[in-house]
C-alpha positions in Angstrom: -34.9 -18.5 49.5 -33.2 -17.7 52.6 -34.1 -14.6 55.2 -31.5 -12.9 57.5 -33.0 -14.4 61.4 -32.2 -10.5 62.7 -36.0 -8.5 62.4 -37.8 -12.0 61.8 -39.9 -11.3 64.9 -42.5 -9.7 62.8 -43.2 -13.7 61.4 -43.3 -15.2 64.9 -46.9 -13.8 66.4 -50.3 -14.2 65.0 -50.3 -10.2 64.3 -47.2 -8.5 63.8 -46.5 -5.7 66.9 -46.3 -2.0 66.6 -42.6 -1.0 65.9 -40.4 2.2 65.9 -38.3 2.5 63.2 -34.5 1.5 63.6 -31.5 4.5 63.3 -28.7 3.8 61.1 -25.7 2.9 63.2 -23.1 1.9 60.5 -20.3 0.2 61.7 -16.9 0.1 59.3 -14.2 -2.1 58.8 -11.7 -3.6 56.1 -10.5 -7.1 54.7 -7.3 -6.0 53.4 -5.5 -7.8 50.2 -3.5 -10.4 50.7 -2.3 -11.2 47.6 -2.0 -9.6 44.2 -3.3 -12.0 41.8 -3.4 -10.4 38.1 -5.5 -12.6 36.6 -8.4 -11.7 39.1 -7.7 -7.6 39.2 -9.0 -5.7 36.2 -6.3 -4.5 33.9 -5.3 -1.0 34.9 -4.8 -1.5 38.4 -1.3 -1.4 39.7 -2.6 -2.1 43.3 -5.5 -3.7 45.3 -8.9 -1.7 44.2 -10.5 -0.6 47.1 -14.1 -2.3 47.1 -17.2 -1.1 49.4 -19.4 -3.8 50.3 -22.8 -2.6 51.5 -25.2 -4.7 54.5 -23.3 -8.0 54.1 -25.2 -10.4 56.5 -23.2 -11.8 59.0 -22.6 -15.4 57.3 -21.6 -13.6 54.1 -18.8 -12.1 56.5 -17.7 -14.9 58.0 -17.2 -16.7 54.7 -15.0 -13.4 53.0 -13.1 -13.7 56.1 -12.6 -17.2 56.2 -11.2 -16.7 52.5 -7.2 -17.4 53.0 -6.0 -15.2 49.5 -8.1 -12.0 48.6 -6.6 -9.9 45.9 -8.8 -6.6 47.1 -9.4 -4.4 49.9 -13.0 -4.8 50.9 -14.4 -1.7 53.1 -17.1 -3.4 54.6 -20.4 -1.3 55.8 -22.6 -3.2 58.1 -25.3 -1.9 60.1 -27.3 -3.8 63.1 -30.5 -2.1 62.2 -30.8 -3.6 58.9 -33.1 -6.7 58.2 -34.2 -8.2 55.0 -36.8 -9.5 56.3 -37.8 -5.6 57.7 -36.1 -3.5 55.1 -38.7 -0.4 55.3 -38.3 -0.1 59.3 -34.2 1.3 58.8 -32.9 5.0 58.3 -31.9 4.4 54.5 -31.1 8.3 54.4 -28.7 8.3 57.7 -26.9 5.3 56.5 -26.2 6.4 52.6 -25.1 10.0 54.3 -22.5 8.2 56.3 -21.5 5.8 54.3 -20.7 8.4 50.8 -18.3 10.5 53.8 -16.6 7.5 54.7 -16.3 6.0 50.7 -14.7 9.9 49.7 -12.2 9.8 53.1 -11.5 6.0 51.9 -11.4 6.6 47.7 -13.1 3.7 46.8 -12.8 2.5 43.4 -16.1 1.1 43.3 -19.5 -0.4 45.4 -22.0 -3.1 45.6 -24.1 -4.3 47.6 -25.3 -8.4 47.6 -28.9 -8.1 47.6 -31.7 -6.2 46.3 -31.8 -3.0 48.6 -28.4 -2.9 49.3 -27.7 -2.6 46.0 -29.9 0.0 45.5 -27.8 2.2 47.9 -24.7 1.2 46.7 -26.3 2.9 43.0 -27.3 6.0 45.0 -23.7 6.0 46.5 -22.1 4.9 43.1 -24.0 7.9 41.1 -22.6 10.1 43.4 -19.3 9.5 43.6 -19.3 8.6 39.6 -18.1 5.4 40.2 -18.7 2.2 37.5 -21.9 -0.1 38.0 -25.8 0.3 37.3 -27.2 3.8 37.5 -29.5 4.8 40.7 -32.7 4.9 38.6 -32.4 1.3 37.1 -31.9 -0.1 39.9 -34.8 1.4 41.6 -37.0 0.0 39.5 -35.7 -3.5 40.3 -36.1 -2.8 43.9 -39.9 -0.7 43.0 -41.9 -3.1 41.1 -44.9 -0.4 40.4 -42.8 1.6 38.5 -40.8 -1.3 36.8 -44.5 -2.3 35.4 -44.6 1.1 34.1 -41.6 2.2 32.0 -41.1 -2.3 31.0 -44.4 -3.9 31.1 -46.7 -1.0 30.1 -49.3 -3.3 28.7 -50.0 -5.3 32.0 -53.0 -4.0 33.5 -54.8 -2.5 35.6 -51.7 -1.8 38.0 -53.2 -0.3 41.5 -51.3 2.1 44.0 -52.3 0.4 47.6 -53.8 1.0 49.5 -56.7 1.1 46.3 -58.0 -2.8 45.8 -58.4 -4.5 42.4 -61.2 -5.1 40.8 -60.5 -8.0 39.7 -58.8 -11.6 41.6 -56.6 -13.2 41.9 -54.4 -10.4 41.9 -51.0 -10.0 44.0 -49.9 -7.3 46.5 -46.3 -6.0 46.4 -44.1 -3.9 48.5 -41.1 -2.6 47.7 -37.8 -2.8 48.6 -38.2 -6.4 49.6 -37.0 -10.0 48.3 -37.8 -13.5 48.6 -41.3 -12.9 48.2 -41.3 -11.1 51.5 -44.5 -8.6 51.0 -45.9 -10.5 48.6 -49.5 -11.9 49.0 -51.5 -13.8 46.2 -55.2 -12.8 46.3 -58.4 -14.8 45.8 -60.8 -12.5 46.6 -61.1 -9.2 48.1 -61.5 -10.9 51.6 -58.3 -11.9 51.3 -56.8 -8.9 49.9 -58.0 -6.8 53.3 -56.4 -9.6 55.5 -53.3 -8.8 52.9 -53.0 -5.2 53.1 -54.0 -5.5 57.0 -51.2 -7.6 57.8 -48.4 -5.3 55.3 -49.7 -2.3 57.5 -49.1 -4.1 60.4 -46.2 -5.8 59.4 -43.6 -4.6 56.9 -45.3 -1.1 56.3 -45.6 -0.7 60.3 -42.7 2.0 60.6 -40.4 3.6 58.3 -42.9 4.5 55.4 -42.6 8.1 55.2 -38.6 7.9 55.7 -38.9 5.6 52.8 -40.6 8.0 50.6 -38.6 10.9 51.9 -35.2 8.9 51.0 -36.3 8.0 47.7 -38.0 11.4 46.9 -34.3 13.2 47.9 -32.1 11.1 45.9 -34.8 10.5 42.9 -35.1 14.0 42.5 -31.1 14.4 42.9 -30.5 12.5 40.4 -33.5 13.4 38.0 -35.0 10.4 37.7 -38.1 10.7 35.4 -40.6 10.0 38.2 -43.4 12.6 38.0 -43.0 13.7 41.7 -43.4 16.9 42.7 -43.4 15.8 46.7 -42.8 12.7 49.1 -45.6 11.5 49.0 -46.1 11.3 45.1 -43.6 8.3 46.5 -45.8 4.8 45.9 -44.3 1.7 47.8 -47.1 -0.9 47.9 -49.2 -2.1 44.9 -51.4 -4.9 43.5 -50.9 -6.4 39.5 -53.0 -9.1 38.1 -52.2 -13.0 39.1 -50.4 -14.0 35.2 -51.8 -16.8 34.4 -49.0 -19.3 33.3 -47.7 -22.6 31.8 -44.6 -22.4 33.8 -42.1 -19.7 35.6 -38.5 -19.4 34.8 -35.4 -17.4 35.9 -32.5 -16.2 33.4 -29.6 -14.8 34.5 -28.2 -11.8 32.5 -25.0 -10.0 32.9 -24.7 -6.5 31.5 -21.3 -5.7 31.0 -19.9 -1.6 30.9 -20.6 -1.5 27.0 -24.6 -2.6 27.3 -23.3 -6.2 26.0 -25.5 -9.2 27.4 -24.4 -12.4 28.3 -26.4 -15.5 29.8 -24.9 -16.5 32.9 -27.4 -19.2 34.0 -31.1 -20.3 33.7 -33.4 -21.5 36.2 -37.2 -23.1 37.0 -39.7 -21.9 39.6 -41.3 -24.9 40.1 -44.4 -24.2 42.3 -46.7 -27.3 44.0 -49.3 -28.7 42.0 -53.0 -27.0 42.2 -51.2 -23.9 44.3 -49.6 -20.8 44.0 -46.2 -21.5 46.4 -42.7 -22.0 44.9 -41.3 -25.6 46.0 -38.1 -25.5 43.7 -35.6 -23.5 42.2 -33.5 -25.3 40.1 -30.6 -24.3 38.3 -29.7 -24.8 35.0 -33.4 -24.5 33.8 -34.8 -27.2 31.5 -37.0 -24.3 29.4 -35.2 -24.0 25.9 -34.1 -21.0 24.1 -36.5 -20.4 21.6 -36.5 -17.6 19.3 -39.6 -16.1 20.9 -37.7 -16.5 24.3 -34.5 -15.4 23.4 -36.8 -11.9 21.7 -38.5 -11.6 25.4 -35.6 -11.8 26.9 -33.5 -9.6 25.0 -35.9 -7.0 24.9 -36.2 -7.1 28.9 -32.8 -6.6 29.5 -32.4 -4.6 26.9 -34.8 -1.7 27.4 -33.4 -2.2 31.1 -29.7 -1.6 30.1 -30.9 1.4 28.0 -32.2 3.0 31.6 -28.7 2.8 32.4 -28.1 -0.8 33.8 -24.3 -1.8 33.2 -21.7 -3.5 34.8 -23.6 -5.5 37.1 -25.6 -8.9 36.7 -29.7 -9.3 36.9 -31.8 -12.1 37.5 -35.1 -12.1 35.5 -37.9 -13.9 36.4 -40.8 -14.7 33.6 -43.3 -17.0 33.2 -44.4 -18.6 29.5 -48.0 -17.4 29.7 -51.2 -20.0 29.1 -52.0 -20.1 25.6 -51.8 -21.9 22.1 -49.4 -19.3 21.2 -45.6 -19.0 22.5 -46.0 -15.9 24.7 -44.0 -14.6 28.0 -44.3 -12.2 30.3 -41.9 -10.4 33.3 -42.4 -11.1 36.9 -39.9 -9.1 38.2 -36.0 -8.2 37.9 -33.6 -7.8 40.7 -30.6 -6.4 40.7 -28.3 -8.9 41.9 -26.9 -12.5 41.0 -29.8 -15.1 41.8 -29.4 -17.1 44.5 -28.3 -20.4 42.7 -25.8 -19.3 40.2 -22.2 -20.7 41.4 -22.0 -20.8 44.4 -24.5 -21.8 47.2 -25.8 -19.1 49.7 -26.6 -19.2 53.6 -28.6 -15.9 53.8 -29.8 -16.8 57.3 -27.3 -16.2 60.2 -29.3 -17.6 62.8 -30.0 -21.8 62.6 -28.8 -22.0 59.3 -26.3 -25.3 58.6 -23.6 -26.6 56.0 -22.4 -30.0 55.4 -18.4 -30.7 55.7 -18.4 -31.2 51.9 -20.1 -28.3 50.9 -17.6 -26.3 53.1 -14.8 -28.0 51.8 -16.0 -26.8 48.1 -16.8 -23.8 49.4 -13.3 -22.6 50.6 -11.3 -22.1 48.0 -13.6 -20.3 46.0 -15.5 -17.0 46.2 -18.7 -16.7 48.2 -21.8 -15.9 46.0 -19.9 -14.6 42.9 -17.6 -12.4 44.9 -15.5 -12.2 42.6 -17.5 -11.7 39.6 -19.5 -9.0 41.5 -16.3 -7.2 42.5 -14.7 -7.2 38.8 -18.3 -5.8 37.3 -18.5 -3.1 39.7 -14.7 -2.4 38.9 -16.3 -2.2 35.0 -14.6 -5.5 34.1 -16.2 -8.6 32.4 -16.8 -11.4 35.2 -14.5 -13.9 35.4 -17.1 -17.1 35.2 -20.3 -18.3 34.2 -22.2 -20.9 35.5 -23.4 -22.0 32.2 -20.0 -22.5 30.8 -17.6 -24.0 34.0 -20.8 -26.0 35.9 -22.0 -28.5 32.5 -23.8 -31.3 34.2 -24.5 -30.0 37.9 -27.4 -28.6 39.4 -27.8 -26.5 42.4 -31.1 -26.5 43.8 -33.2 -25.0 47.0 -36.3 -26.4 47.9 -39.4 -25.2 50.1 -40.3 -27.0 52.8 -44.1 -26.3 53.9 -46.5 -28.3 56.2 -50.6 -27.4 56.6 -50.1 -28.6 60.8 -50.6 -25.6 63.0 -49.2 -26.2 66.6 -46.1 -27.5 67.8 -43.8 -28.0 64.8 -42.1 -31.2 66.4 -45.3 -33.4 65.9 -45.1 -33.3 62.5 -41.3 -32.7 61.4 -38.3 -34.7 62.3 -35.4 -31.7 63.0 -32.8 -34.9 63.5 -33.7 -36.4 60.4 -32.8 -32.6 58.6 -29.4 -32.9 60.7 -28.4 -36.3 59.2 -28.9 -35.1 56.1 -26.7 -32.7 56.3 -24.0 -34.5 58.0 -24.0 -37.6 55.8 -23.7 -34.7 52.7 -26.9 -35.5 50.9 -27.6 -31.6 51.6 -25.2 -28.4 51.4 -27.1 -27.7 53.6 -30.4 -25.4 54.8 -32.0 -22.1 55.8 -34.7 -22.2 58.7 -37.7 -20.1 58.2 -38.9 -18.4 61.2 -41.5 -21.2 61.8 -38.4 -23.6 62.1 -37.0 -21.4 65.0 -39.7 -20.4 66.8 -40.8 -24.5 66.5 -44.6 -23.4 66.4 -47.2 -23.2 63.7 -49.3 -20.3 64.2 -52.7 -19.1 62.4 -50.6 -16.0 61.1 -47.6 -18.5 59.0 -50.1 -20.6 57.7 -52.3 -17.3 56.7 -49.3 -15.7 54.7 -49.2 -19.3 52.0 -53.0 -19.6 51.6 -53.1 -22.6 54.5 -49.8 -23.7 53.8 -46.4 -22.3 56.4 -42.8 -22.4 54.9 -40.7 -24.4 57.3 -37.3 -23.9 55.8 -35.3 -24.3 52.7 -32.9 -27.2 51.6 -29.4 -26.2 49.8 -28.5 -29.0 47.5 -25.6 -29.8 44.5 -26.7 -32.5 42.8 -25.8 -34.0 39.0 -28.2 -32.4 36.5 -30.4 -36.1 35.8 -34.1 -35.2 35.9 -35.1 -38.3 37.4 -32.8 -38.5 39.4 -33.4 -35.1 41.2 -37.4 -36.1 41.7 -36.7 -38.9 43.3 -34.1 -37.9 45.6 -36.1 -34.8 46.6 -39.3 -37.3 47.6 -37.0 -39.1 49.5 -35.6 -36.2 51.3 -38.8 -34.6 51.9 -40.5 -37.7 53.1 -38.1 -38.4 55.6 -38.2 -35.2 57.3 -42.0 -35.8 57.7 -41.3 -39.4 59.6 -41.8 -41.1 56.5 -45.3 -39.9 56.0 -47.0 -39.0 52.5 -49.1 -36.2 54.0 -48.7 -33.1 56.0 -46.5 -31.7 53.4 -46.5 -30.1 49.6 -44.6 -32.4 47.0 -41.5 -30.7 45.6 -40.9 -32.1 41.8 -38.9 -30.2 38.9 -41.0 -30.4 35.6 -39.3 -29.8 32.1 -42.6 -28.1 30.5 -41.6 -27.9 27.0 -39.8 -31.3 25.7 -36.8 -33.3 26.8 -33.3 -32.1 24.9 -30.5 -29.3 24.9 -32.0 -26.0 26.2 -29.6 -23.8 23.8 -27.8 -22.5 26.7 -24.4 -20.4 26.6 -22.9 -17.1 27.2 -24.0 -15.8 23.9 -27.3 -17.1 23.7 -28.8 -13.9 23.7 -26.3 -11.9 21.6 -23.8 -13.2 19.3 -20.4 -11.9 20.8 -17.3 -14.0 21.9 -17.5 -15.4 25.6 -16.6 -12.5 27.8 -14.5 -14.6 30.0 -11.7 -16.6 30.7 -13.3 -19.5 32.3 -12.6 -21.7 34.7 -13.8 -24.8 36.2 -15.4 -23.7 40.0 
């Protein structure tokens, strides 16, 4: 869903410009405790842990400052220089150097980061110190999907180190380090794979690259991951896999806990535009049901995952039921890090992005983006809630907003009509996209969704009623587009197996008590 606005002028042009790659310039500060609430700290603490968060954005700060009780110290290390929408193009190295000094001056009692890289220096950080949470080499494989298709999904091929093309289409092109499909392309044809790989070496891959292999190769071989590499540039960032071919794409999220226990903290559907490849909806819960094959798929995934030493921290699978008479499923990807949906809603995007009074009213009292359940798991505690069990009969949902129009975004989409929305509470709230900023439609956006450019994305809580949802998300859409039926993709959830209870719970994949003492949020 939504991109940090800091690095998004890569998106804005028709080609992205030559760049020089950004220094680490960490910058430190603390949210002391203030209050000592028991029931929140892990047993064993007399005091307020001491908690490093790394590369919060901005609005994540503002919210964990805005919080009135906190019952930890957060050490909080920022840097400028860092961009999810960029996250090749900053000095990895510099900033995990600095920031391991500053965590041994501070004694930290543990690290995480909220998203996908920065937890992956948090685990580099974390293994060194020999602190509680997923181990460095687990975590890299989130963040690296190349190798992630080798030690899970060794059966999915032919798998191709870019910059070699596939031989067959459609195919997709990866990067790593990235989320929110930033660096992805879906490929029709070879044609289109060249444009792909083009615009990655122009754009993401533009500066940074051998830093990036450098950093990884240093702390890989550090910590003896089982990589093969005997020098930086053994170091593959970029690859292409074979398009899946699929009845439908789904989201569960797991929590590992320290002992290698899994529990189901929430489900989710991708729901993607009819005849096309582009994600319109995320919805959570999901509709798909627990099946024993799923449940096996499932298990297995996190399973072999937790054996490579994930523990004490939450992941958010994504899978897809695969076409076919038979029940089969197979792994998109797995990132390491509490989906997007889950409990609480997210603003990812600094720049433009907008909240209705009532979501910010809900939002106070409680903990922004499992805070709270992040902090007790890298601590080595059980999370205090799961969405499954203390959110029966609501549904958070973010939905795509794309238009075909090239040129001046005004003609076409009504920006007041988005800001009523939000103020009359139909909406959380939204993300802008960089095509929402920059109010322009250029040949590049509409190039990077096969005709189609992502406007921005709409934050909604909503009761969990099917119907309901469809047609409230037509209507929504609709009037954005000044009440047109064209211009735009249709956003629709679709329940793709039958109508009923999905089999959801905390123990759905193992049989174990609930881990937590729930509460409503």
């Amino acid at each position: 869903v939504a991109i940090l606005a800091q690095g998004l002028r890569l998106c804005l042009c028709q080609s992205p410009p030559e760049v020089a790659q950004h220094s680490s310039r960490m910058e430190k500060s603390i949210l002391p405790a203030t209050a000592f609430d028991a029931d929140r700290v892990p047993a064993g603490f007399a005091q307020a842990p001491n908690v490093a968060v790394v590369l919060p954005s901005g609005k994540y700060l503002e919210m964990m400052r805005s919080q009135e009780e906190r019952s930890f110290n957060y050490h909080i290390l920022a840097d400028p220089g860092y961009s999810l929408a960029d996250p090749i193009n900053f000095d990895a190295d510099t900033f995990v150097e600095a920031a391991l000094e500053y965590c041994r001056e501070a004694r930290v009692d543990a690290i995480f980061g909220f998203d996908c890289f920065p937890a992956m220096l948090a685990s580099i950080i974390k293994d060194e110190l020999k602190l509680p949470g997923p181990a460095s080499w687990s975590v890299f494989l989130c963040c690296n999907k190349y190798y992630l298709r080798r030690e899970l999904t060794p059966e999915l091929e032919p798998i191709h180190a870019a910059p070699s093309p596939p031989q067959a289409y459609p195919a997709v092109l990866k990067v790593s380090d990235t989320q929110f499909y930033v660096g992805t392309h879906i490929c029709h044809s070879e044609g289109e794979w060249w444009a792909a790989w083009e615009d990655t070496q122009r754009g993401i891959l533009a500066a940074g690259l051998e830093a990036r292999r450098a950093f990884y190769f240093k702390w890989g071989t550090r910590h003896e991951w089982p990589t093969g590499w005997s020098r930086a540039e053994d170091v593959v960032l970029a690859h292409t896999e074979p398009r899946l071919l699929a009845k439908a794409e789904y989201q569960a999220e797991v929590v590992v806990l320290a002992d290698g226990q899994r529990v189901m903290h929430d489900t989710g559907d991708i729901e993607k535009a009819a005849g096309t490849d582009w994600i319109t909806v995320f919805k959570t819960p999901g509709t798909f049901t627990f099946t024993p094959a799923c449940k096996a798929f499932l298990d297995k995934v996190a399973g072999r995952l937790s054996e490579l030493g994930y523990r004490s921290g939450a992941m958010d699978v994504e899978f897809m039921r695969l076409d076919g008479a038979e029940e089969a499923y197979q792994l998109v990807e797995i990132n390491s890090r509490y989906s997007y949906m889950g409990n609480y809603i997210h603003y990812g995007l600094d720049e433009g992005a907008r909240s209705s009074s009532r979501c910010l009213q809900r939002q106070s009292p409680l903990e922004v983006r499992n805070l709270l359940n992040r902090t007790r798991l890298c601590l080595g505690a059980e999370p205090k809630t799961l969405a499954c069990a203390d959110a029966v009969g609501m549904s958070k949902l973010a939905a795509m907003v794309y238009t075909d129009h090239s040129g001046s975004l005004g003609d076409v989409f009504d920006k007041d009509a988005l800001a009523a929305l939000v103020d009359d509470n139909t909406l959380d709230g939204f993300a802008p996209k960089p095509v929402y900023l920059h109010g322009e439609v250029t040949e590049y956006d509409l190039r990077q969704y096969g005709g189609w450019a992502k406007i921005c994305c709409l934050l909604m809580t909503w009761e969990d009623a099917q119907e309901d949802i469809n047609a409230k998300l037509d209507a929504v859409v609709k009037k954005l587009f000044y009440g047109k039926d064209t211009g735009f993709l249709k956003v629709k959830v679709v329940d793709e197996d039958r109508p009923g209870a999905t089999g959801l719970h905390p123990d759905a994949l193992q049989k174990r008590p609930c881990c937590c003492r729930c509460v409503v949020s």
